[in-house]
C-alpha positions as CSV (number, residue, x, y, z in Angstrom):
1,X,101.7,114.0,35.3
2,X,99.7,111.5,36.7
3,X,99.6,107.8,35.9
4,X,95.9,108.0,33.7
5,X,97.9,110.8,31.7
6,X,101.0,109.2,30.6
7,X,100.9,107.5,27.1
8,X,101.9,103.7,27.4
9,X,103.5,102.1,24.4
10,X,100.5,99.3,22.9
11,X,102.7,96.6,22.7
12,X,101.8,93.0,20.8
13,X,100.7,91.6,24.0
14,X,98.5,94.7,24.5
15,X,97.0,94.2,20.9
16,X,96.6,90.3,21.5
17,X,94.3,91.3,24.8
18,X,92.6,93.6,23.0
19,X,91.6,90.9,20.1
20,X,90.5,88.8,22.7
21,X,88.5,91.5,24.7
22,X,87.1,92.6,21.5
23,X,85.6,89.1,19.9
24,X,82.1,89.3,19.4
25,X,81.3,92.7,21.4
26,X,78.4,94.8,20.3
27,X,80.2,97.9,21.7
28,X,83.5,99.3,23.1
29,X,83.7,103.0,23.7
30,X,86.1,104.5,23.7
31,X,88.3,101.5,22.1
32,X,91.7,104.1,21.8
33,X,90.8,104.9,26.0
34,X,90.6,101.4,26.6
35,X,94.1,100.2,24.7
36,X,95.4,103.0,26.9
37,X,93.9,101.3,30.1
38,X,94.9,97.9,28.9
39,X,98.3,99.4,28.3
40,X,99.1,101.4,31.6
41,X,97.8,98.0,33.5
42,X,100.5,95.7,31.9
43,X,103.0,98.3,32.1
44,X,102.5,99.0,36.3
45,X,101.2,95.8,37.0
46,X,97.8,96.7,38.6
47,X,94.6,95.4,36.8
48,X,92.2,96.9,35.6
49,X,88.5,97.4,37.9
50,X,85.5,95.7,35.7
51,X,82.6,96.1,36.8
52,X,79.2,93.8,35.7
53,X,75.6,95.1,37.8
54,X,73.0,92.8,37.6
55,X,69.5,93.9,39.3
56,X,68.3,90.8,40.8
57,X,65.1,90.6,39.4
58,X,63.2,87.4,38.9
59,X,65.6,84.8,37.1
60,X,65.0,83.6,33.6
61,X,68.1,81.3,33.1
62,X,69.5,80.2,30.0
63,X,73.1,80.7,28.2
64,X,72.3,83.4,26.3
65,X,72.3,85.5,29.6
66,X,76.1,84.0,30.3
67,X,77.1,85.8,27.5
68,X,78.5,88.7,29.4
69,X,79.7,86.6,32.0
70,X,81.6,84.6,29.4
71,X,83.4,88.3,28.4
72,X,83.7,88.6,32.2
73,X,85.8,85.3,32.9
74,X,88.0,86.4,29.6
75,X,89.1,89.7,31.2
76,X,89.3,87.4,34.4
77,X,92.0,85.1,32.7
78,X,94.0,88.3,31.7
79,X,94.9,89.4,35.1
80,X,92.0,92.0,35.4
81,X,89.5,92.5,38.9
82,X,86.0,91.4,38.0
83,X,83.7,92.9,40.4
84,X,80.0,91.4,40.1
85,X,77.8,94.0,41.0
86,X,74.5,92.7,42.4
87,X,72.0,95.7,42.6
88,X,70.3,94.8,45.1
89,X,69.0,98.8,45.8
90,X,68.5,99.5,42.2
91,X,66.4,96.1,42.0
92,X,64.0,97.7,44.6
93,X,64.0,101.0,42.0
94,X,63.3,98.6,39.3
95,X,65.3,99.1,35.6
96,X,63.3,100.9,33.1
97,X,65.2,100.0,30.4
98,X,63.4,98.7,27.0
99,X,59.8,99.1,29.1
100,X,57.2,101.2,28.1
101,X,55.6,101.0,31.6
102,X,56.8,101.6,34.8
103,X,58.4,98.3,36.0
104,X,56.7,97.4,40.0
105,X,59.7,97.5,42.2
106,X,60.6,94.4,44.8
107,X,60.8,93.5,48.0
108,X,63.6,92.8,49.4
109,X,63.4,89.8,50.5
110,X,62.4,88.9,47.1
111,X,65.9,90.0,45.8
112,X,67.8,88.5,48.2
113,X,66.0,85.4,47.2
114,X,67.5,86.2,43.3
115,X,70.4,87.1,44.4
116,X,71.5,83.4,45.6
117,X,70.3,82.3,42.5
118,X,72.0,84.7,40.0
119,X,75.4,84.6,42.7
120,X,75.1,80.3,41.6
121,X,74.6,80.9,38.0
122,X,77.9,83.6,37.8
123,X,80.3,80.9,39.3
124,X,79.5,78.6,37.0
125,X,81.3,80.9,34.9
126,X,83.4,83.3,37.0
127,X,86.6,82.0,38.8
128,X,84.8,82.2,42.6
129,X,88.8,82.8,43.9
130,X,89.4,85.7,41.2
131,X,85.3,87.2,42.0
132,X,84.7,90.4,43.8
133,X,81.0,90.4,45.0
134,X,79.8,93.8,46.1
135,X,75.9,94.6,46.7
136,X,75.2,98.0,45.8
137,X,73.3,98.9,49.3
138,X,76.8,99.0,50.9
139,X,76.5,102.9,49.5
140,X,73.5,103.6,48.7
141,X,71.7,102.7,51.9
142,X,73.8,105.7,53.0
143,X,73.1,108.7,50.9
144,X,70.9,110.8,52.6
145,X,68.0,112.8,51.6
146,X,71.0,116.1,50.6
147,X,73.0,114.0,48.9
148,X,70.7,112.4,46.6
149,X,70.1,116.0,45.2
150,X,73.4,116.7,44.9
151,X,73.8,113.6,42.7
152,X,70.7,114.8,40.7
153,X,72.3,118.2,39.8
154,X,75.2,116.4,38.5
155,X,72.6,115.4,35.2
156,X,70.2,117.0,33.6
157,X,66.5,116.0,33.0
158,X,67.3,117.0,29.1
159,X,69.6,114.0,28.8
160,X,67.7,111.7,30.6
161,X,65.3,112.0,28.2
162,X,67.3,111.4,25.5
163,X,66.8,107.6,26.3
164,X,64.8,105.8,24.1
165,X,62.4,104.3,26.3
166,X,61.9,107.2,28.2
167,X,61.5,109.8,24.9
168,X,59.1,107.4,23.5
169,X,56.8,107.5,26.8
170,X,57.0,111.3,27.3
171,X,55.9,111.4,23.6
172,X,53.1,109.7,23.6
173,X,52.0,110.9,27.4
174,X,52.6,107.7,29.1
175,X,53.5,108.3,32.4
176,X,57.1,108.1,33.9
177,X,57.6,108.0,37.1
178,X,60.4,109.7,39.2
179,X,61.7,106.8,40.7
180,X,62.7,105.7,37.4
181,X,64.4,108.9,36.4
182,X,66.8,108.1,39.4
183,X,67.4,104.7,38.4
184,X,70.1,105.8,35.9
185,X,71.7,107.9,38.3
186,X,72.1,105.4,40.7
187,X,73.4,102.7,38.3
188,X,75.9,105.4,37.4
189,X,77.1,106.3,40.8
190,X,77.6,102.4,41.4
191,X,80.7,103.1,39.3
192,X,81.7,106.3,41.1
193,X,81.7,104.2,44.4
194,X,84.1,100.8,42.8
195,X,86.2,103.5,40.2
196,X,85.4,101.5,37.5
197,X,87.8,101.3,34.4
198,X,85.5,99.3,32.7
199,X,81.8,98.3,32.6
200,X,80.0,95.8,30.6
201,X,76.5,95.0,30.0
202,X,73.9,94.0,27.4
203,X,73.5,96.2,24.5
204,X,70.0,97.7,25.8
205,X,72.3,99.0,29.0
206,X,74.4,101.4,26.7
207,X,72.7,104.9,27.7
208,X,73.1,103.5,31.6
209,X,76.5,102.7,31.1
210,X,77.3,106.4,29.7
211,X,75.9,107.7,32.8
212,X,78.2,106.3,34.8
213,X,81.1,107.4,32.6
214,X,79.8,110.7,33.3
215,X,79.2,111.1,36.3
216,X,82.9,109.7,37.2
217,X,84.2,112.8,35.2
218,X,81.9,114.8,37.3
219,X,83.6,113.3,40.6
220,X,87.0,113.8,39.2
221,X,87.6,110.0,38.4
222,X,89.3,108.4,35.1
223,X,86.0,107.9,32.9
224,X,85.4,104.5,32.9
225,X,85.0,102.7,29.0
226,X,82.3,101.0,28.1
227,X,81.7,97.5,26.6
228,X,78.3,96.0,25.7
229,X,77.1,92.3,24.4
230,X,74.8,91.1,22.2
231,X,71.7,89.2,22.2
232,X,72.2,85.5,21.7
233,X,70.5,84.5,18.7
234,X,68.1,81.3,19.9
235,X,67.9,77.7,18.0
236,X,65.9,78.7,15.6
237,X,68.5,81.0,13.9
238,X,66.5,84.1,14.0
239,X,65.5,85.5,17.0
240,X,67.1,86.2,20.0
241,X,67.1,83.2,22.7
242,X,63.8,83.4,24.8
243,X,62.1,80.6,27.2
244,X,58.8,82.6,25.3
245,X,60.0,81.2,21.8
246,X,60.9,77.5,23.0
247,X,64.6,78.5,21.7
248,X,66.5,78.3,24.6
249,X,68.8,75.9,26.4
250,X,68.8,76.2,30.0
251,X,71.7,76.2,31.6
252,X,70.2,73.2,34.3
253,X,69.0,70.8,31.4
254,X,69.9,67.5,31.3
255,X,73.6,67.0,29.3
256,X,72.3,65.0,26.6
257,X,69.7,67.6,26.2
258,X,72.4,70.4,26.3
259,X,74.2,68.2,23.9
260,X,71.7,67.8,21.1
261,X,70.2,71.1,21.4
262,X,73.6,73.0,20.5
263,X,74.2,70.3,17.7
264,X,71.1,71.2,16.0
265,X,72.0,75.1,15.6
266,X,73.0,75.5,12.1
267,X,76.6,75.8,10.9
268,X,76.4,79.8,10.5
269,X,75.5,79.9,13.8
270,X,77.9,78.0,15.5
271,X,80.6,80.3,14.8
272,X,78.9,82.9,16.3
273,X,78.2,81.0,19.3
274,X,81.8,80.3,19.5
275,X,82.7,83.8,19.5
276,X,80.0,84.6,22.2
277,X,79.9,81.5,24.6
278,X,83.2,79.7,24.1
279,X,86.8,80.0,26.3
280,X,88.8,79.0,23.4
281,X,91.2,81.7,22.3
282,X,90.8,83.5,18.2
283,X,93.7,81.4,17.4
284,X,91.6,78.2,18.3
285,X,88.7,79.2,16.5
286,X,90.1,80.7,13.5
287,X,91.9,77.6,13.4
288,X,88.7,75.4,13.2
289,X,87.1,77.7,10.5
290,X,89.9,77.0,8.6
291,X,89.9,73.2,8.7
292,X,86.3,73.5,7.8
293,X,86.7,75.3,4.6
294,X,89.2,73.2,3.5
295,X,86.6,70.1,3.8
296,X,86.6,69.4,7.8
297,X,83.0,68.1,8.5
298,X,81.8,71.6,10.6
299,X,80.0,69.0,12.6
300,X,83.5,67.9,14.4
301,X,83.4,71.4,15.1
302,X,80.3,71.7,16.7
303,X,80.7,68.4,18.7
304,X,83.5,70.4,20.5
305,X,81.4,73.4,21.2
306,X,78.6,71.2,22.3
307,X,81.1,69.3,24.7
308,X,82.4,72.7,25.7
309,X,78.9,73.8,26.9
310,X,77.6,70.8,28.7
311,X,81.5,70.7,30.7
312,X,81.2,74.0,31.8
313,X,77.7,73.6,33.4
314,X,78.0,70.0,34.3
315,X,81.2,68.1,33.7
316,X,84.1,66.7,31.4
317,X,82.3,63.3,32.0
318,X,78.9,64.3,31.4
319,X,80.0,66.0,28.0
320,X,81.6,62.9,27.0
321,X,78.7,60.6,28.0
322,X,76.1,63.1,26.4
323,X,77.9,62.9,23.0
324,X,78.5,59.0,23.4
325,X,74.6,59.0,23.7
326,X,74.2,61.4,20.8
327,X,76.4,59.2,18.4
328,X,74.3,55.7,20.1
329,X,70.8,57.6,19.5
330,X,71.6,59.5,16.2
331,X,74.0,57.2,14.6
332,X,72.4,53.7,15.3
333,X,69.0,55.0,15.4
334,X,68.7,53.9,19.6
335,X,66.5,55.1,22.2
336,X,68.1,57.2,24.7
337,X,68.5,55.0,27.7
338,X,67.2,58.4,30.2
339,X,63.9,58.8,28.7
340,X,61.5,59.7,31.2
341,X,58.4,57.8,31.8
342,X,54.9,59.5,31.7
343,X,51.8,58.7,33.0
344,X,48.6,60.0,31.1
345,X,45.0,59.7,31.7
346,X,42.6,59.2,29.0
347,X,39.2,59.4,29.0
348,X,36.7,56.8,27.7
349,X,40.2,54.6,27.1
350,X,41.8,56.4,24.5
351,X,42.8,60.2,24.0
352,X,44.1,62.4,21.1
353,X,47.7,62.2,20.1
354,X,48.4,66.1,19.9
355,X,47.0,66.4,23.6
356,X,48.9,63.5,24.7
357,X,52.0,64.5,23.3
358,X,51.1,67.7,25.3
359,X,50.1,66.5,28.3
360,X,53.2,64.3,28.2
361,X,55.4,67.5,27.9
362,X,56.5,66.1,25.1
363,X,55.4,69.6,23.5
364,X,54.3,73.2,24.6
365,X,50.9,73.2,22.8
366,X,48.4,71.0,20.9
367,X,49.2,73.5,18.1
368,X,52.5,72.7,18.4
369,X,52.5,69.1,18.9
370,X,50.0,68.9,15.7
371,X,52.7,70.7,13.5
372,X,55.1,67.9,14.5
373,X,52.5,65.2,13.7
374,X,51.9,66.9,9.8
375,X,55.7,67.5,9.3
376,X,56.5,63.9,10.1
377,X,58.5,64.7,13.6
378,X,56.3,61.9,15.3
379,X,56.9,58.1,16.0
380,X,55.5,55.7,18.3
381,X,57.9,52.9,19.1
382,X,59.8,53.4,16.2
383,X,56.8,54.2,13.3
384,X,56.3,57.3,12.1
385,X,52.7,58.9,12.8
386,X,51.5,61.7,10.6
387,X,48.0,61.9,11.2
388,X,46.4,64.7,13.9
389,X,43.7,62.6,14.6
390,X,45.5,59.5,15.9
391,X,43.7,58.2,19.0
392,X,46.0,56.7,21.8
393,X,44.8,53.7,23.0
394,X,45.5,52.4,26.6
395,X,49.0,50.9,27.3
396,X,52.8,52.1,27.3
397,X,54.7,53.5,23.9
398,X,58.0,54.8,23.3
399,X,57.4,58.0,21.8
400,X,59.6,60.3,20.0
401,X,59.3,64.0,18.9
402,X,61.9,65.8,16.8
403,X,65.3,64.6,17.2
404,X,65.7,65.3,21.1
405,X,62.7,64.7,22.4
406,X,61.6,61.3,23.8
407,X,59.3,59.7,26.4
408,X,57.8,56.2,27.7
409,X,54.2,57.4,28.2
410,X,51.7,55.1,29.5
411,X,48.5,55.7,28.8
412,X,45.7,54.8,31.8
């Protein structure tokens, strides 16, 4: 009997990984294969292979795409082998997933050019010392023109088009390329090549991830399990966290930006970003919920994932000068003492308030910076300003926005 076919006893400290492996997941399949995994690793002492591929395409960076990496650096603390894929072959394929058109594929200098930039944004997460970085090219480059259809006959076209995306293109005649019909395939093999135990990625990766599980059967490999994340629900509560819906937090914003962002999530959501983006452990967190139904302001409890947050991407000091500025701006009603200052040009010596407060970047939009003006969100050095057609005379104001936002503009 071989080692994947012995049945390990789940022991508490099997059960305790698995609580922590579990928090906040969209999707684990199969959970009873996994314990087993989990299991047979503590018992001979050799982690477990988990595997993350990210394509490499053009960076949008914010925490809600750490997410995964959070669930990454968890397994990480528990002994396991992370392995952080970067696809930089199935990149130049280009990942159909969610699309309804054929996505253009990149050069590759292009995503060698991403793949600094996403390798940066993983170790502010990942333990660099603990990290396996493999590129994807190592094995794919190789496959030549035989084997490629040998890896083709090991799916069919049938259940390729049992994805979403792709059913809902062939339905309505849109075209679909080959290239894309491939892409699965090669995501798939990706696990075939690192024997994977376990692969994680977003919840819109799921049919992907099944390939690979698959295809590692067909190869006569242990089927890897699957575990998938969800979307990070933005600031505003409702939908999910998008430099498109202004609901973001970067992950290079200023700390006292970082700061006051997370503090302005509401209390439901907080717990949920705890369970997606924070290192503490259930205990810790069930812990806090407690202390907050028995009458513990929830706000000391988002103070410490706030500090959490801006100390992971910055540093201890920086989270506790960022909430020493929060208390100083919120509490005793200062100006933050990093403002930045503006220049703006008006014409004819004055200029409209909504496109200054625009042009100051003080908001996206004159739409935008008008609803702040009628819901009160505007002062100038301190007095509140609720009328859109408020010209700006020449000189320099301290201008506020919203609770975060602030600038000295001077207008010339």
């Amino acid at each position: 009997m071989s080692e994947n076919e012995k049945k390990y006893p789940v022991t508490a400290e099997v059960k305790a990984a698995m609580a922590t492996i579990k928090r906040g997941v969209d999707t684990l399949l199969i959970e009873s294969e996994f314990e087993q995994k989990l299991a047979r690793s503590m018992a001979t002492g050799v982690p477990l292979r988990c595997k993350l591929g990210l394509d490499p395409t053009a960076p949008d960076i914010h925490i809600g795409h750490t997410v995964v990496l959070n669930k990454l650096r968890q397994l990480q603390d528990l002994g396991h082998t992370v392995i952080f894929l970067i696809g930089d072959f199935t990149a130049a394929i280009g990942d159909p997933s969610g699309r309804n058109v054929t996505r253009p594929p990149l050069s590759r200098e292009q995503i060698e050019i991403n793949a600094k930039t996403y390798l940066d944004q993983a170790y502010l997460i990942l333990d660099p010392e603990k990290t396996e970085i493999r590129y994807n090219s190592e094995w794919c480059d190789k496959l030549s023109a035989s084997d490629m259809i040998k890896l083709a006959s090991r799916y069919t076209l049938a259940r390729l088009l049992e994805r979403d995306d792709f059913a809902k293109r062939y339905a309505e005649n849109a075209p679909i390329a080959m290239h894309e019909l491939l892409y699965p395939l090669m995501q798939g093999y990706d696990s075939v090549a690192l024997k994977a135990d376990l692969e994680l990625g977003g919840s819109d990766q799921r049919f992907n991830l099944l390939v690979g599980r698959e295809l590692q059967r067909q190869y006569d490999q242990d089927a890897q399990c699957i575990l998938t994340m969800p979307l990070l629900v933005g600031l505003d509560g409702v939908n999910k966290m998008s430099k498109s819906k202004h609901n973001y937090i970067g992950i290079t914003d200023a700390p006292n930006d970082m700061f006051g962002k997370v503090m302005s999530i509401s209390d439901d959501l907080m717990w949920n970003w705890y369970d997606l983006l924070s290192m503490k452990s259930n205990e810790e967190i069930a812990q806090l919920k407690q202390e907050c139904a028995e009458g513990r302001n929830p706000r000391d409890a988002k103070v410490l994932l706030a500090k959490e947050i801006v100390a992971r991407f910055h540093s201890e000091e920086a989270a506790n000068a960022a909430e020493a500025e929060f208390n100083n701006r919120f509490r005793a009603g200062a100006a933050p003492s990093d403002m930045p200052e503006v220049t703006v040009a008006a014409a004819e010596g004055e200029i409209g308030l909504g496109k200054l407060l625009k042009e100051a970047g003080l908001a996206p939009s004159v739409g935008e910076a008008n609803r702040n003006i009628d819901q009160g969100g505007v002062r100038i050095d301190g007095e509140k300003v609720t009328d859109r057609a408020f010209k700006m005379k020449l000189g320099t104001y301290t201008i506020q926005v919203g609770k975060r936002k602030w600038a000295k503009v001077t207008v010339a």
